[in-house]
C-alpha positions in Angstrom: 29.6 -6.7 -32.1 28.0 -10.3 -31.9 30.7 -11.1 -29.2 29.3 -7.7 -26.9 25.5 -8.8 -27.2 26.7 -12.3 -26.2 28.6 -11.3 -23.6 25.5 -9.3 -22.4 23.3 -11.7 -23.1 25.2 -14.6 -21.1 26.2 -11.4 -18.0 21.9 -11.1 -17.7 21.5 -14.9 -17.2 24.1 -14.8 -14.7 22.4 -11.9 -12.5 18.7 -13.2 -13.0 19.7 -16.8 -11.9 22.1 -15.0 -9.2 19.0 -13.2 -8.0 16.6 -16.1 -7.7 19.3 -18.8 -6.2 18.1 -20.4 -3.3 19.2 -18.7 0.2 21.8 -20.8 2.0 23.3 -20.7 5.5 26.2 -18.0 5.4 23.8 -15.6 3.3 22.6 -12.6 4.1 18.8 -12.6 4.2 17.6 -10.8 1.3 15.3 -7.8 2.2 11.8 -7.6 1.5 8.5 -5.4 2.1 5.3 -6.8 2.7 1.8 -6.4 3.9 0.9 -8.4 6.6 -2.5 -10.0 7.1 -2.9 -7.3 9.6 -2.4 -4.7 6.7 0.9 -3.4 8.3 3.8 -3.0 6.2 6.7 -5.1 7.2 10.2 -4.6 6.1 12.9 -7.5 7.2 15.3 -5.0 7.8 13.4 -3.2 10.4 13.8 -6.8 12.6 17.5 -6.1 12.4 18.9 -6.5 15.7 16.9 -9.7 16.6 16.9 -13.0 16.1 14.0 -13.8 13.4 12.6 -16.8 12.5 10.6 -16.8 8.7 8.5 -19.4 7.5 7.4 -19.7 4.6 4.1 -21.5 4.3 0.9 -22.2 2.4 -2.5 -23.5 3.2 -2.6 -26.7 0.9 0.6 -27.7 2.2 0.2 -30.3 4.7 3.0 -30.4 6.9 2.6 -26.3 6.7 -0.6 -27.1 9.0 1.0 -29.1 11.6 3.7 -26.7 11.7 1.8 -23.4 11.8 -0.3 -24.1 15.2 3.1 -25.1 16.8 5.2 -22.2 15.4 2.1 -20.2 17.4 2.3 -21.5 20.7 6.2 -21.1 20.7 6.3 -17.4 19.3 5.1 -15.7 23.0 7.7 -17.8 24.4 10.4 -16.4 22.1 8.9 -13.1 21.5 9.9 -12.6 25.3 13.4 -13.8 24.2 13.7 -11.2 21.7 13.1 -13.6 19.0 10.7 -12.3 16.0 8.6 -14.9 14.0 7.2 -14.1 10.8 5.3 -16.4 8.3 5.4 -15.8 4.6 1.8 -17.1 3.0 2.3 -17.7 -0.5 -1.3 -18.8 -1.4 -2.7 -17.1 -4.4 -5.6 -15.8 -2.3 -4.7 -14.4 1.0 -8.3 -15.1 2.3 -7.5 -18.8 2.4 -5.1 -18.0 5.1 -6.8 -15.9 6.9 -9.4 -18.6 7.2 -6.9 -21.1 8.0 -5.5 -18.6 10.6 -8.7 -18.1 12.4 -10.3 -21.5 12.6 -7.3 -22.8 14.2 -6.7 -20.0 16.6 -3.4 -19.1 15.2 -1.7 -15.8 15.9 1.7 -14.9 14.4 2.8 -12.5 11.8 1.8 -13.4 8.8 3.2 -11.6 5.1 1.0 -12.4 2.6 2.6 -12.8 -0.7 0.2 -14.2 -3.4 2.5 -12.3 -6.0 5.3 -15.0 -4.9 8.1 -11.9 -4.8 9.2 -13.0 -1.7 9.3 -16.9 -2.3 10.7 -16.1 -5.3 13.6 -14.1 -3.9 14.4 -16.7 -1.6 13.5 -20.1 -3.2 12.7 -22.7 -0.6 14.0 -26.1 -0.8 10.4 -27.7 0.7 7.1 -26.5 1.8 7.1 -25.1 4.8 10.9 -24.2 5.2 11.7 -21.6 7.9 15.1 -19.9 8.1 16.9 -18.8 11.1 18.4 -15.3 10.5 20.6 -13.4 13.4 20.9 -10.1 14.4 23.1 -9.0 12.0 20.9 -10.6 8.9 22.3 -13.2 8.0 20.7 -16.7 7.5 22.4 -18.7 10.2 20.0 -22.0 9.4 17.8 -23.4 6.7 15.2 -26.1 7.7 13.4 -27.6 5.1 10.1 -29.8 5.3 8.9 -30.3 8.9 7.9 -33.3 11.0 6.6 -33.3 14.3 9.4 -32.5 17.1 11.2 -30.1 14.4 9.7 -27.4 16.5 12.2 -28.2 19.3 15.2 -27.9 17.3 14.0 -24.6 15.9 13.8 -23.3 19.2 17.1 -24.4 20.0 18.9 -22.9 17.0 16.7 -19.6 17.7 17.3 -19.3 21.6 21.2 -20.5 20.7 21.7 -17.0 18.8 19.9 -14.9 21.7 22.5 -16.3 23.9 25.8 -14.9 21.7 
């Protein structure tokens, strides 16, 4: 009997850490539904077919706002490319990007999650990380942190899947 609830026990551990282990390159990306800032309901599976950039950011993360304003000036570009960008804000209150947003002048797609079920689904390695997922769904790149310039090498990996 003890043996059984261990075995439980230890098979429940294994399946709640297997569900919150960080996404890796190779993975598929795991789905999601969200409300945009827009208050549109957004499903990652729907973006199956495309290539889709998701960020994952927050307002009191620094390098997240030197990231965001570039990530917006390269979206038309892609968007015409048939890439899809979509930013996870995981702020606690979604007004605080929605501010951010509109004093800078920034418009992408933009999931708020203050409940942190997406972020916790997909466990970042840094603040902002952005993963590159193909049309099939599966995480073909993970890029954590950014620095100026990284915005060029996202575009590359992005417009290197619209090509295949």
């Amino acid at each position: 009997m003890h043996r059984a609830i261990i075995s439980t026990l230890l098979l429940s551990l294994f399946v709640s850490a297997a569900a919150r282990a960080e996404v890796k390159s190779g993975q598929p990306a795991p789905d999601f539904d969200g409300q945009t800032l827009a208050h549109q309901p957004l499903k990652l599976s729907s973006l199956r077919g495309k290539v889709v950039l998701l960020d994952f950011w927050a307002t009191w993360c620094e390098p997240c706002k030197k990231e965001l304003p570039l990530l917006s000036k390269l979206a038309p570009k892609l968007k015409a490319r048939g890439v899809e960008v979509v930013a996870v804000n995981i702020d606690d209150d979604p007004r605080n990007a929605e501010s951010f947003l509109r004093q800078k002048g920034i418009a992408l797609t933009v999931v708020a999650d203050a409940a942190k079920k997406i972020v916790g689904r997909w466990e970042p390695p840094k603040m902002p990380s952005s993963y590159v997922i193909d049309p099939t769904g599966t995480v073909r790149a993970v890029n954590g942190g950014f620095e100026p310039g990284d915005e060029a090498k996202l575009e590359a990996q992005l417009l290197d899947l619209v090509k295949k």
